[in-house]
Every structure is written in structure tokens, then in C-alpha cells.
C-alpha positions in Angstrom: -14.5 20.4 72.7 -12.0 22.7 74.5 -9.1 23.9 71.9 -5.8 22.8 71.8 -3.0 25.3 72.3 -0.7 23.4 69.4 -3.9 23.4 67.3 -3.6 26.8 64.6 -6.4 28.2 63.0 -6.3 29.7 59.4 -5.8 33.5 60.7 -2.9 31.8 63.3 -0.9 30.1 60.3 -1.9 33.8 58.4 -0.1 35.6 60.9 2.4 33.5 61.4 3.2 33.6 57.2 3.5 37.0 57.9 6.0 37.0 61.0 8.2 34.3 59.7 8.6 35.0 56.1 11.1 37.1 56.5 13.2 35.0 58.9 16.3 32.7 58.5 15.6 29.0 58.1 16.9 28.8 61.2 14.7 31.2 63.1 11.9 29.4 61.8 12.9 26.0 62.9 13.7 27.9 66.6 10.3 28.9 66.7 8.2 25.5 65.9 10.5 23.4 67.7 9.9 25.7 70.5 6.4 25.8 70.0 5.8 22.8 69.0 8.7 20.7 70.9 8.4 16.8 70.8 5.1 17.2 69.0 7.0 18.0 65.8 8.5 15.4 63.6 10.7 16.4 60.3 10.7 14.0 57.5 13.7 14.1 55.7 14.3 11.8 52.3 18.1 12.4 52.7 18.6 13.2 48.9 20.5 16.2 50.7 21.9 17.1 54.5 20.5 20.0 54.2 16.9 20.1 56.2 18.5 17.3 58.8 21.8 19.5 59.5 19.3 22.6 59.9 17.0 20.9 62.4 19.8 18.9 64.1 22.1 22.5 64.4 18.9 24.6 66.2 18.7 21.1 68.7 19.5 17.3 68.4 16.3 16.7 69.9 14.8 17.4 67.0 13.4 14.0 65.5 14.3 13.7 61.9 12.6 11.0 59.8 13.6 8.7 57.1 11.1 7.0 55.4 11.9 3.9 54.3 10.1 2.4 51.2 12.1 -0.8 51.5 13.3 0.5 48.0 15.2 3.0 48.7 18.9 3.2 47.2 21.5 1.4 49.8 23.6 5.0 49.2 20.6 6.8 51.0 20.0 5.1 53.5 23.7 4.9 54.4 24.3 8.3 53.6 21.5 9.2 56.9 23.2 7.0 59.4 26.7 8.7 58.4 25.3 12.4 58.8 23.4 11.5 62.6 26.5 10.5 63.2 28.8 13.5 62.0 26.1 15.4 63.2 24.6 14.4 66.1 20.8 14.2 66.4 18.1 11.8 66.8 17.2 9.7 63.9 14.3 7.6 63.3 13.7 5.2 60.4 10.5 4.1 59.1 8.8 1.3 57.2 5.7 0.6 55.8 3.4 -2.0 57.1 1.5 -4.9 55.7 3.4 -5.5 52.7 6.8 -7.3 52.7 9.9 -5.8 50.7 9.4 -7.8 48.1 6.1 -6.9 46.8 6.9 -4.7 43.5 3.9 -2.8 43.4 5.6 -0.2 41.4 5.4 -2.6 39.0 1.3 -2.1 38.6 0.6 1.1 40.2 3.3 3.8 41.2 0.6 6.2 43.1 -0.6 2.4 44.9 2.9 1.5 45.9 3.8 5.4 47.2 0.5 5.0 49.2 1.4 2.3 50.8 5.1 2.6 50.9 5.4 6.0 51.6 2.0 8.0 52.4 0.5 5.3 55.0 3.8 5.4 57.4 3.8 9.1 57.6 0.0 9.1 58.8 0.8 6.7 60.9 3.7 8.7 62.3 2.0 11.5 62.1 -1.0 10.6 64.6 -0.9 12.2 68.0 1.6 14.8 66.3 0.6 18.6 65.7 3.4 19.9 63.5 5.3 18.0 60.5 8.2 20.1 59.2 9.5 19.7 55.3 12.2 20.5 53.0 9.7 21.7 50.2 11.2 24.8 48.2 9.3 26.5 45.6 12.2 26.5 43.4 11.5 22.5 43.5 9.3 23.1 40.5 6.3 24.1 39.6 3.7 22.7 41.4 5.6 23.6 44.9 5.6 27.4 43.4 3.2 28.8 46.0 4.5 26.9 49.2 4.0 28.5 52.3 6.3 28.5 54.9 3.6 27.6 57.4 0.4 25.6 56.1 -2.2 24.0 57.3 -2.8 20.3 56.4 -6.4 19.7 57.0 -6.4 15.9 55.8 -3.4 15.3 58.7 -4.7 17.9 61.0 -1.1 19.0 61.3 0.0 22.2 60.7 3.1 22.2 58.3 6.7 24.6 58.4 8.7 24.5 55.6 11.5 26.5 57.0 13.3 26.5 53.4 10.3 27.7 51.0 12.1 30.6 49.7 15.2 29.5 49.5 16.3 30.0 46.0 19.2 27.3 44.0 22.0 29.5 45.1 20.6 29.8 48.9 20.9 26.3 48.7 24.4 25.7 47.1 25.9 28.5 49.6 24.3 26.7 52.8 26.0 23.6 51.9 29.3 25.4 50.7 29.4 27.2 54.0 29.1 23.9 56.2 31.0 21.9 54.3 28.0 19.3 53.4 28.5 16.2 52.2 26.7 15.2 48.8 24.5 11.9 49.1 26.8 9.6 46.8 24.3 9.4 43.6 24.5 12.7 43.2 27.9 12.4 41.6 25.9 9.8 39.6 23.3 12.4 37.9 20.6 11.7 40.6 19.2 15.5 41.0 16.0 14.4 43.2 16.5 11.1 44.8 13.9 8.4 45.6 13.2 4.9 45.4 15.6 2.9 42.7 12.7 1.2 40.5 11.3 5.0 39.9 14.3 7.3 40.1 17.0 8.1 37.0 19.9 10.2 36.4 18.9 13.5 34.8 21.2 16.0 32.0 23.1 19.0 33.3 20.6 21.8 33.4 17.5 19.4 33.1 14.3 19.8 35.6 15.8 18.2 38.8 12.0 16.2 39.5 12.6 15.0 35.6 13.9 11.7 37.0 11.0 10.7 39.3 8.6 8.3 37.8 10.5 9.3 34.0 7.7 8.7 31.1 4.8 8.7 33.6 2.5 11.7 34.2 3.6 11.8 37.7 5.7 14.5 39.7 4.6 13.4 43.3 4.7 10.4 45.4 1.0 12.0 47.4 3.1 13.2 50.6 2.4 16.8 50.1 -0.9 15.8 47.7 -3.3 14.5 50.4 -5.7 12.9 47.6 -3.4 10.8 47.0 -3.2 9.3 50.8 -6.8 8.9 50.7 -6.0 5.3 48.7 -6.3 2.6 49.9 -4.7 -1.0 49.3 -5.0 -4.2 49.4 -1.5 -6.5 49.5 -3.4 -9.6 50.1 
């Protein structure tokens, strides 16, 4: 089997650690979406503008992704449409299949329902694709500590850029500050990471940011960036 040019080995994505961690978030994205071009998605969840304004400045060809639970708050989902718009850039919105919006999964098994909801429609999107590019910091919290700015995902057979790794809280705060980037609505609410409505809460000043996903559950992931999780499978019938 002959070896595709998009496809990296583990000494590649090495080198390329190397090369690119000390660039801008921009450089970054320059280089995979010139490598990668239209083979490249970016998911974004639009808690933020930040990743979508960063793609969408380096080209609006650059697709940016919304996935869609079909519970997502109405503020986030609005709150994407408005910055394509201010922005300009090509935005594409996803839903899961094979379960209709009104099935509250969450109700019986949160890692079930993000499987289905969440995990299932990025595979699918991500099929035929050779890159997928994040918004993953390791300031996000713990378990993100040691995020790479390029990785391989062996269960997607993607390779992944997270052009924003390092960025610390304040590299964040001045990015937005210096663009003048609107806040998605809930944040003014005491949403710090934002998700679906049945699993996300308000969080105190100064508390972990992730302390409002899935709040009293032993759960800081929805199994996007934790491929075990994508392995499950379920059955809405």
C-alpha cells in the first residue's frame, strides 16, 4: 500500500512538535491549512470566537465545525451564525444521526448520549479527512496538561493541530482584547466552558472553568479528544 503524502508518521508529527512549537497560533494554522488544505476540518464548540476568528483570519476557506448535539444552548448556536457572519468564513453545522432531538439520553448515560450526540458525527465527518484542528489548551485543566500542538490520533487516523496548546489564560484574554471579540452571551451568565444545557452550569469567580460540565459526575470529557470513549456504541431503538 503506497503512502499517502497527508499521512504523518510518529517521527513526522516529532519534527513537526519541534518546528512549530515555537510559532504563533497563526503560523501554525498557515502551515496545516497549507498542507493540509480542504482535507482539514476545525471543530469549534463556539464557547468562544477565538479558534473560528483564528482559522477564518489565516483564510475563510477554512471549514469550521459546530457540532450540534440538538442540546446545545440557543445562545451558542446563534452566537456562531453571528461571528461567520462578522467574520466571514465557511461554516458548517452538524447533527447526530439515528436519534431524534428528543431522546434525553443524558438522562441514563452522559458518556452514551456524548457518543452518540457528539463523538459519532465527528467520525463521521472526519472520514476521508487527514487533519482535524482543535482549540485544546493545556491550561484547560489537567488532563489536557501535556497537549501537543501536533498529535497523532491513531483511532481517527487523523493527525491533530492544536494551534493554541500553549497558550496560557492571559494569551487568551489579550487575543480577544486585541480583536475586539465578542463573548458568547452565557458567559456573562457564569458559563466558563460551555456545552450542552442538561450538563452544563454556571461556575464561582476563580473556580476550575471544566467544574460546570457534567457537575457531581466523575466526568471531565464528552470522549472527543478520549478515543475510548468513541469506541461505544448505541442502540436508540
Amino acid at each position: 500500500m503506497s503512502h499517502h503524502p497527508l499521512h504523518l508518521g510518529v517521527d513526522e508529527v516529532s519534527e513537526l512538535n519541534h518546528q512549530l512549537s515555537g510559532k504563533s497560533a497563526e503560523n501554525i494554522i498557515e502551515w496545516a491549512h497549507g498542507y493540509f488544505d480542504h482535507h482539514m476540518v476545525v471543530t469549534s464548540s463556539f464557547g468562544d470566537a477565538t479558534l473560528a476568528h483564528l482559522a477564518w483570519g489565516v483564510s475563510p476557506l477554512i471549514e469550521v465545525v459546530l457540532l450540534d448535539t440538538q442540546f446545545l444552548f440557543p445562545e451558542t448556536i446563534a452566537f456562531a451564525h453571528e461571528l461567520r457572519q462578522r467574520v466571514g468564513g465557511v461554516l458548517t453545522v452538524v447533527q447526530p444521526e439515528g436519534i431524534a432531538p428528543d431522546v434525553e439520553l443524558w438522562k441514563l448515560d452522559t458518556d452514551a448520549c456524548c457518543a452518540v450526540r457528539k463523538v459519532a458525527p465527528l467520525e463521521r465527518l472526519l472520514e476521508g479527512r487527514h487533519a482535524w484542528m482543535t482549540g485544546l489548551r493545556r491550561d484547560d485543566s489537567q488532563s489536557r496538561a501535556n497537549t501537543q500542538v501536533i498529535a497523532l490520533d491513531p483511532f481517527r487516523d487523523v493527525v491533530k493541530v492544536n494551534p493554541i496548546a500553549a497558550w496560557s489564560n492571559t494569551d487568551f484574554a489579550a487575543y480577544k482584547a486585541r480583536h475586539g471579540l465578542p463573548d458568547n452571551p452565557l458567559t456573562a451568565k457564569g458559563y466558563a466552558s460551555i456545552g450542552c444545557w442538561p450538563c452544563t452550569r454556571p461556575v464561582e469567580p476563580g473556580a476550575d472553568p471544566r467544574s460546570g460540565r457534567w457537575a457531581g459526575q466523575d466526568k471531565t470529557e464528552c470522549g472527543l479528544h478520549e478515543p475510548r470513549v468513541s469506541r461505544v456504541t448505541v442502540s436508540t431503538r
